[in-house]
C-alpha positions in Angstrom: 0.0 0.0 0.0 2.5 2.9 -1.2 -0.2 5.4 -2.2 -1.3 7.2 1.3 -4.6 8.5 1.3 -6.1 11.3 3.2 -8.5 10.1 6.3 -11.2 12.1 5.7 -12.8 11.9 1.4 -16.1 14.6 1.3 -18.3 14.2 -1.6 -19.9 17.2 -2.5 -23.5 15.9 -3.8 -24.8 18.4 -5.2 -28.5 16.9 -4.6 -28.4 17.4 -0.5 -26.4 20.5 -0.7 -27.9 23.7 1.1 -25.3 26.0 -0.5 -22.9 26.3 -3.8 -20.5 23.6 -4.4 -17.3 26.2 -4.5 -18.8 27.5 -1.4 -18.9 24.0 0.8 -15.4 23.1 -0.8 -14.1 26.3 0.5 -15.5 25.5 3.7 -14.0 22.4 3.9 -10.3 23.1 2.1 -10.4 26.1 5.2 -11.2 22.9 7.7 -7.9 21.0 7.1 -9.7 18.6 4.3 -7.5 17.3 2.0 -9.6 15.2 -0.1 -13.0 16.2 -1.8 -15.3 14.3 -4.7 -17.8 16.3 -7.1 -21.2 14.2 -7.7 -23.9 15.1 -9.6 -25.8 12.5 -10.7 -28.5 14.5 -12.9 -26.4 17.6 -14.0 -25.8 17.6 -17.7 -22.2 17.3 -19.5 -21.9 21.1 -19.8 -23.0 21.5 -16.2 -20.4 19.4 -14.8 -17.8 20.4 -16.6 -18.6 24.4 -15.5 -18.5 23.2 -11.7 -16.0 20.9 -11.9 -13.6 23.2 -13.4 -14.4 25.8 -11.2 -13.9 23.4 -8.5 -10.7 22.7 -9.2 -9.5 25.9 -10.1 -10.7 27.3 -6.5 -8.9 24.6 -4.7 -5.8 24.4 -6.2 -5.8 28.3 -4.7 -5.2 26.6 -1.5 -1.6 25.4 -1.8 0.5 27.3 0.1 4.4 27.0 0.8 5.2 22.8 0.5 1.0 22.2 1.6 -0.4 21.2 -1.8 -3.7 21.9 -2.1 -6.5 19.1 -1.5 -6.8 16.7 -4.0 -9.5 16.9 -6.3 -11.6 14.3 -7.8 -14.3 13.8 -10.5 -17.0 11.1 -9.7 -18.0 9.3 -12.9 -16.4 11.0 -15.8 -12.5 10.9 -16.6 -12.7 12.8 -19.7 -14.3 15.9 -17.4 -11.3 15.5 -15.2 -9.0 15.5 -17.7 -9.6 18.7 -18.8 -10.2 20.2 -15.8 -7.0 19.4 -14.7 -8.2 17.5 -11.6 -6.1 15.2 -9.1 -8.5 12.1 -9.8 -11.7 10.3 -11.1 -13.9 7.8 -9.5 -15.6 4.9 -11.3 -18.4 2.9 -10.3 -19.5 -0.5 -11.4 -21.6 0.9 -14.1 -19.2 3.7 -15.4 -15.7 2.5 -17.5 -13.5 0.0 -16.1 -10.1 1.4 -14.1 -8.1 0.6 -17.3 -10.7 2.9 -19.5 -10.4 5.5 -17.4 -7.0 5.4 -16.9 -6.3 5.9 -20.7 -8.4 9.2 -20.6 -6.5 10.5 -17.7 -2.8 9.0 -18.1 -1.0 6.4 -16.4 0.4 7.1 -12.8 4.4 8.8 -12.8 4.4 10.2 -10.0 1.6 8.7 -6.9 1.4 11.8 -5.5 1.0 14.3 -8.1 -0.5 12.2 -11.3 -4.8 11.6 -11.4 -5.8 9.4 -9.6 -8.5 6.4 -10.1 -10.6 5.0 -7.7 -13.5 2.4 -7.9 -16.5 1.3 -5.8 -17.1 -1.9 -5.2 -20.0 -3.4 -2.8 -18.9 -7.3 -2.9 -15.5 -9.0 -1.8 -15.6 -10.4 -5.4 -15.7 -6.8 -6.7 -12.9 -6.4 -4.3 -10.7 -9.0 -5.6 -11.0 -7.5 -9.3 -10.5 -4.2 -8.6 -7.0 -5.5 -6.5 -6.1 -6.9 -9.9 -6.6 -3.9 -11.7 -4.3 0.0 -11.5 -7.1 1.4 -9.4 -5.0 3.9 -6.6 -7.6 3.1 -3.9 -10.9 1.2 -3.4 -14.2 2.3 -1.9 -16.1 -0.2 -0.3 -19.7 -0.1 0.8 -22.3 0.7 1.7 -21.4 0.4 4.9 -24.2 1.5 6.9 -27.8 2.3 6.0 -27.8 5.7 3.3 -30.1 7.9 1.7 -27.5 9.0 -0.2 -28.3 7.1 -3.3 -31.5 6.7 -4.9 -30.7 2.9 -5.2 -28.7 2.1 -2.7 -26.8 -1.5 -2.8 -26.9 -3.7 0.2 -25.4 -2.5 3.1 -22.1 -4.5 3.9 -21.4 -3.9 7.8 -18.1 -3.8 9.2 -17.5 -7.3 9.6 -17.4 -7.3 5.9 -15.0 -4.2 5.6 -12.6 -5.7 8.1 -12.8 -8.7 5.4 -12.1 -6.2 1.9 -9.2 -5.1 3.7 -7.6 -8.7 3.9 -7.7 -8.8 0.1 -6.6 -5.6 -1.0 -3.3 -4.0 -0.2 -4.7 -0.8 -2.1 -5.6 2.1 0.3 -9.6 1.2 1.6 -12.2 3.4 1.4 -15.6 3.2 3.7 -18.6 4.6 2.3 -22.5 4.1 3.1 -24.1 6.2 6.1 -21.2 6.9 8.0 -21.3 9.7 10.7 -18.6 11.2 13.6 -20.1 9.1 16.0 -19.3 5.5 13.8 -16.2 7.0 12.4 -13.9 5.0 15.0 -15.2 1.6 14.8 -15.2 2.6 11.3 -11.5 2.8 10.9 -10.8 0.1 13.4 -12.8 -2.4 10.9 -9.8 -1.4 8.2 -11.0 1.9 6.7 -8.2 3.8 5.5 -10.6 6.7 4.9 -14.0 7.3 5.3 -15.9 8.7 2.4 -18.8 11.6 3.8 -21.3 13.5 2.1 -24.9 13.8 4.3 -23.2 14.1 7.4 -21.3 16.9 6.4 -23.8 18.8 4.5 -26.5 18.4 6.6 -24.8 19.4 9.6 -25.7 23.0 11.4 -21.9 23.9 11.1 -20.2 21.6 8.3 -16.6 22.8 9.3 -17.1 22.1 12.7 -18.8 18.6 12.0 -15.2 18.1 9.4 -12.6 19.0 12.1 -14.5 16.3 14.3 -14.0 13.9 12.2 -10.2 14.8 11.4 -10.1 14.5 15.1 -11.3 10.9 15.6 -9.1 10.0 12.5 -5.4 11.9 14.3 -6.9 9.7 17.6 -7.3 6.3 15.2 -4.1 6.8 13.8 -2.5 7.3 17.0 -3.7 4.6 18.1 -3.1 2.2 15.2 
């Protein structure tokens, strides 16, 4: 497992948001997050690419000195993240394959700097392909019950997690429900981050609600 991921991935779904999407990205870069997705599941090709590109220019303002700035990440559509110049893409089971995407966006040189691709899988058997494939990390889940997702798939538990991270030695993403409160046992079942987007969004203070949870991941980390 070379690549190291941030603890803390925040999707920005633009169906539960209560604000703009540069405006909760901002709130979160200024929280400490290093790590943030851009969803839209109904917004049309030109109305992705005009967020997404406006995402990444915003938060690429946040490097300062040797801090790069937090990682970037397209959900569904490498040839949008291509040309907004952003740090990743993520694929699901219905989208192209890790190899697909990975021709849009260009092979890995460099782990830290180059795009990233990630995948979702939702079975151990989806698990074991994506191990076999370039994909930089995989996100497994649902973890917990969502509303996230119009269709959710079945929700895993941690036993399971703690079972994907057995047979991957990619970087493990935890995604499905997940809230401050579960975000220990969360980890402690293998997570090496935990993928948020209604806990954050919804909350009364959202970078409050993030530093929280970059607090219970510095305490999991401490405390292997």
């Amino acid at each position: 497992m070379n690549l190291v991921i941030p603890p803390l991935y925040v999707i920005i779904d633009s169906i539960l948001l209560k604000t703009s999407e540069l405006r909760f990205a901002e709130v979160m870069a200024e929280s400490g997050v290093e790590l943030l997705q851009y969803r839209h599941k109904h917004a049309t090709s030109r109305r992705l690419f005009e967020v997404s590109s406006a995402l990444s220019s915003r938060l690429s303002e946040f490097a300062q000195g040797e801090q790069r700035a937090p990682r970037f990440i397209v959900n569904d559509r490498p040839d949008i993240a291509m040309l907004v110049h952003a740090g990743g893409v993520h694929v699901g089971q219905t989208d192209l394959g890790v190899a697909e995407a990975r021709a849009i966006v260009g092979a890995p040189d460099a782990p830290q700097q180059s795009c990233w691709v990630g995948i979702s899988t939702h079975t151990l058997e989806q698990v074991d392909i994506a191990e076999r494939t370039s994909a930089d990390y995989i996100a497994f889940g649902p973890v917990f019950p969502t509303e996230t997702k119009e269709q959710p798939d079945p929700v895993v538990g941690l036993a399971l997690l703690t079972k994907a991270r057995a047979r991957t030695t990619k970087p493990l993403v935890a995604i499905g429900g997940i809230t401050v409160e579960r975000a220990a046992e969360t980890y402690r079942a293998g997570a090496n981050s935990l993928a948020v987007a209604r806990d954050l969004i919804a909350a009364e203070k959202p970078g409050q609600r993030a530093r929280a949870f970059l607090n219970e991941a510095e305490r999991a980390l401490r405390t292997g």
